[in-house]
Backbone as a printed PyTorch tensor [residue, N CA C, xyz], in Angstrom:
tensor([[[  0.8390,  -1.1720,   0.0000],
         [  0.0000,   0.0000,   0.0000],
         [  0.8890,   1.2420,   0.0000]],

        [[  0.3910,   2.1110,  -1.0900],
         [  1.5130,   2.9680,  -1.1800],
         [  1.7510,   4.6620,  -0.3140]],

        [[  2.1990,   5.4520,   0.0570],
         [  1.7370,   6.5440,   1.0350],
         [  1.2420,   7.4940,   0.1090]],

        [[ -0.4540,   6.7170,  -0.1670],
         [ -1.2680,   8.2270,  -1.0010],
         [ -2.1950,   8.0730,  -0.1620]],

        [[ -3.3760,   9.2200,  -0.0020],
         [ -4.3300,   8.9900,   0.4950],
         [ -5.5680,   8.7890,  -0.8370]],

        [[ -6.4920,   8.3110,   0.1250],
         [ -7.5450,   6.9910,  -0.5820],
         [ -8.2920,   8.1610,  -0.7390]],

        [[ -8.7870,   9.1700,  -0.8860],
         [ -9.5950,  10.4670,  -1.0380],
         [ -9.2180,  11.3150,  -2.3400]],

        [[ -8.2770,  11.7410,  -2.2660],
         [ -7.6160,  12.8100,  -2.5540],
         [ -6.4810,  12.5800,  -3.2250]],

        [[ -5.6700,  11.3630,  -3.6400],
         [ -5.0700,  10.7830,  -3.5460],
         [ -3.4570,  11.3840,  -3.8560]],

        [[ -2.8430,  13.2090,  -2.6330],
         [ -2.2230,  13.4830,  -2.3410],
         [ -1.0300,  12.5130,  -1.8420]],

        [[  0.2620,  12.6320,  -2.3630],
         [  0.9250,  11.6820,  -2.2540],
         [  2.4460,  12.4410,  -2.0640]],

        [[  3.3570,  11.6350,  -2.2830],
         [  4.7110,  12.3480,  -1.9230],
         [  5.2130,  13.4260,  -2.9180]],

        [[  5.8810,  14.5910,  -2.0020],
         [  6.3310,  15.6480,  -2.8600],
         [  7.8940,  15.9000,  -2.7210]],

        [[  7.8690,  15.7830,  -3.7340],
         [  9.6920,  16.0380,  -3.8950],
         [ 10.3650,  17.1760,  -4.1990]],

        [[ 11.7120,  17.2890,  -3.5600],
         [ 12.2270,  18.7250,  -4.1400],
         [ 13.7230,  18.7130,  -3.5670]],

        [[ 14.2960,  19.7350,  -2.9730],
         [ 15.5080,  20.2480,  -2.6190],
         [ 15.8570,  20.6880,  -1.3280]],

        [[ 16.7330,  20.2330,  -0.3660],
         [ 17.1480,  20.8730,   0.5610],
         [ 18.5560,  22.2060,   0.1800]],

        [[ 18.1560,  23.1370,   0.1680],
         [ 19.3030,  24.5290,  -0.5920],
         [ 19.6430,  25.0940,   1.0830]],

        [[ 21.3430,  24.9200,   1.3360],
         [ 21.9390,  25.3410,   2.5540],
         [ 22.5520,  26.2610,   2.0440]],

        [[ 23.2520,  27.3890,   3.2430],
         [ 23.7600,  28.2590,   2.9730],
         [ 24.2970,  28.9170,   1.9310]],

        [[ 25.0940,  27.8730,   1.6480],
         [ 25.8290,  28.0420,   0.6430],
         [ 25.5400,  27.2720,  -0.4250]],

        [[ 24.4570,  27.3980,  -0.6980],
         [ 23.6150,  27.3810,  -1.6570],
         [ 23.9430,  25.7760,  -2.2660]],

        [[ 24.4740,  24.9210,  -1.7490],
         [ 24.5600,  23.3100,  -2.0590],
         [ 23.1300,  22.6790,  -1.8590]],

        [[ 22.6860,  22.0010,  -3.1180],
         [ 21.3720,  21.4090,  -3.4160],
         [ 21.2510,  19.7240,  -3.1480]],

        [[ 20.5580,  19.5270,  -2.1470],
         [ 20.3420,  17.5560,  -2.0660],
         [ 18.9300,  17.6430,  -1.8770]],

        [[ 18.7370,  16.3520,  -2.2880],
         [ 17.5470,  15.9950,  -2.8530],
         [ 16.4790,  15.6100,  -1.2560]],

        [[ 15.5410,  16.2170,  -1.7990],
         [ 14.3700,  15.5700,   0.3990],
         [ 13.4320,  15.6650,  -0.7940]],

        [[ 12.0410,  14.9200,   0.0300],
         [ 10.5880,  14.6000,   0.1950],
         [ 10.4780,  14.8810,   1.0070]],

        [[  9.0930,  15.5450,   0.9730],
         [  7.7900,  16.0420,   1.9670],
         [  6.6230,  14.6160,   1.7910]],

        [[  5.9900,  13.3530,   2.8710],
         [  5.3380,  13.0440,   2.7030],
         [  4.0600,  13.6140,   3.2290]],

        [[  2.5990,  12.8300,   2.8770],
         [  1.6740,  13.4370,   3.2860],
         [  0.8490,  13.2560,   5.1650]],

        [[  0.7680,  14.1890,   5.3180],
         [  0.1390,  13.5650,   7.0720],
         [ -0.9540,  12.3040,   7.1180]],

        [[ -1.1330,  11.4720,   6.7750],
         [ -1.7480,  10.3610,   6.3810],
         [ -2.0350,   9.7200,   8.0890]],

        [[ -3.2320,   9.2150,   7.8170],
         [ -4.1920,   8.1030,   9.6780],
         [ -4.7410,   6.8760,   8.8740]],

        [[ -4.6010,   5.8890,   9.1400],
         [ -5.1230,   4.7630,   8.7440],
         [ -6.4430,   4.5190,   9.7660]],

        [[ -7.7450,   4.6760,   8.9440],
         [ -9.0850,   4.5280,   9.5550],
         [ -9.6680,   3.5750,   8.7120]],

        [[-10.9960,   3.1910,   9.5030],
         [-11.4870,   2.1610,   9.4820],
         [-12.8110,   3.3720,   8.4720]],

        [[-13.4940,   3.2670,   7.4650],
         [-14.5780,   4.3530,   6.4510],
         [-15.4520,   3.3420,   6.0110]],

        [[-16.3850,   3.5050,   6.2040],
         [-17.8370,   2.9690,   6.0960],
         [-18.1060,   3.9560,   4.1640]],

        [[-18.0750,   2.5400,   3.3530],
         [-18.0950,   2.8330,   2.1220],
         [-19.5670,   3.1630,   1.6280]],

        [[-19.6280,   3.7820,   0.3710],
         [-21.0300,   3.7980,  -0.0230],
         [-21.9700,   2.6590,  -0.0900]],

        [[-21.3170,   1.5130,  -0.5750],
         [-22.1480,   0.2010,  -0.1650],
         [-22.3440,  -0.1120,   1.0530]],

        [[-21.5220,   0.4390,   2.0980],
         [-22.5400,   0.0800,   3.4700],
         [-21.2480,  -1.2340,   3.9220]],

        [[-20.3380,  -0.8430,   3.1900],
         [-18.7080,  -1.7640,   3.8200],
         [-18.0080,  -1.3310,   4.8200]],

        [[-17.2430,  -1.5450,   5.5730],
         [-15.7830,  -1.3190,   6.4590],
         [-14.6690,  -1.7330,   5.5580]],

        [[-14.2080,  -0.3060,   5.4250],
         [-12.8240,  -0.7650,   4.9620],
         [-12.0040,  -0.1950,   5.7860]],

        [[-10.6310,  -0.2870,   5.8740],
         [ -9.7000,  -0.1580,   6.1150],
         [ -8.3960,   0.7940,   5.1760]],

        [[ -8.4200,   2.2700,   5.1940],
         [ -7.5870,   3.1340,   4.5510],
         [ -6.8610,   3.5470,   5.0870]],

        [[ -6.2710,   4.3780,   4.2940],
         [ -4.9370,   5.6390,   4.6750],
         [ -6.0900,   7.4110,   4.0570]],

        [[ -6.3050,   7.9890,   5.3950],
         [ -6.9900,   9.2720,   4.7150],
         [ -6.2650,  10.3600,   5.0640]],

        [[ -5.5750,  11.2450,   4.2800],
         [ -4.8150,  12.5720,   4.8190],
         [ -5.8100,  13.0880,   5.7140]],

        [[ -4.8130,  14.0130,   7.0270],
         [ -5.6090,  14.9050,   7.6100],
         [ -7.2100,  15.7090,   7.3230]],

        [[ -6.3160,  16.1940,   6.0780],
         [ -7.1500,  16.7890,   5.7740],
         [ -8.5400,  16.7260,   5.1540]],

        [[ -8.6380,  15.9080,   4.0510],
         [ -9.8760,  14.8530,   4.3670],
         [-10.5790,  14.4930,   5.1970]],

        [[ -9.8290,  14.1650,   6.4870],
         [-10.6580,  13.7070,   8.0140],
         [-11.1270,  14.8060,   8.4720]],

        [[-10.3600,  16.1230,   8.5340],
         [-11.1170,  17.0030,   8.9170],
         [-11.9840,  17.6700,   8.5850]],

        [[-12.1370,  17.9500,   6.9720],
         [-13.2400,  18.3720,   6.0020],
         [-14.3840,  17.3770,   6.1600]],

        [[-14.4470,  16.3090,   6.6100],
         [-15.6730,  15.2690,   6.6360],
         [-15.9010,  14.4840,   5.1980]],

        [[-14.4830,  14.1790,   4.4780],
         [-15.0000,  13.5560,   2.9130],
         [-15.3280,  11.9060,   3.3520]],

        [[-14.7200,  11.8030,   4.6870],
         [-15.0690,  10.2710,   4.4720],
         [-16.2190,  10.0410,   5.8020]],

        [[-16.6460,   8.9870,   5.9830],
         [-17.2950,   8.8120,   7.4200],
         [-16.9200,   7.8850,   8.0640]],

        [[-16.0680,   8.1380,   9.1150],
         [-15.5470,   7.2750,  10.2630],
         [-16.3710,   5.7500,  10.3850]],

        [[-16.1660,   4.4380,  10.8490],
         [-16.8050,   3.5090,  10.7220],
         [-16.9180,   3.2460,  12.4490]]])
């Protein structure tokens, strides 16, 4: 299972750590991701990964 969320499906962001002196190495930002239990439109329990933010907007419904 890969670190996206099951909503939105926000996933890893890549880029640059730039120090002083201006030397460039490579970082990722992953996403704040909770593994919950979401009561599907058919009336299932599943088991996901939902970013924060999703959970807090109300896109999914807690099971």
């Amino acid at each position: 299972m890969a670190r996206v969320c099951y909503v939105c499906t926000k996933g890893t962001t890549f880029g640059k750590n730039v120090s002083h002196a201006n030397n460039k190495t490579r970082r990722s930002w992953l996403p704040n991701l909770r593994r919950v239990h979401i009561v599907t439109s058919e009336g299932d329990r599943k088991h996901v990964r939902v970013c924060t933010r999703c959970l807090s907007a109300g896109k999914v419904r807690k099971a």
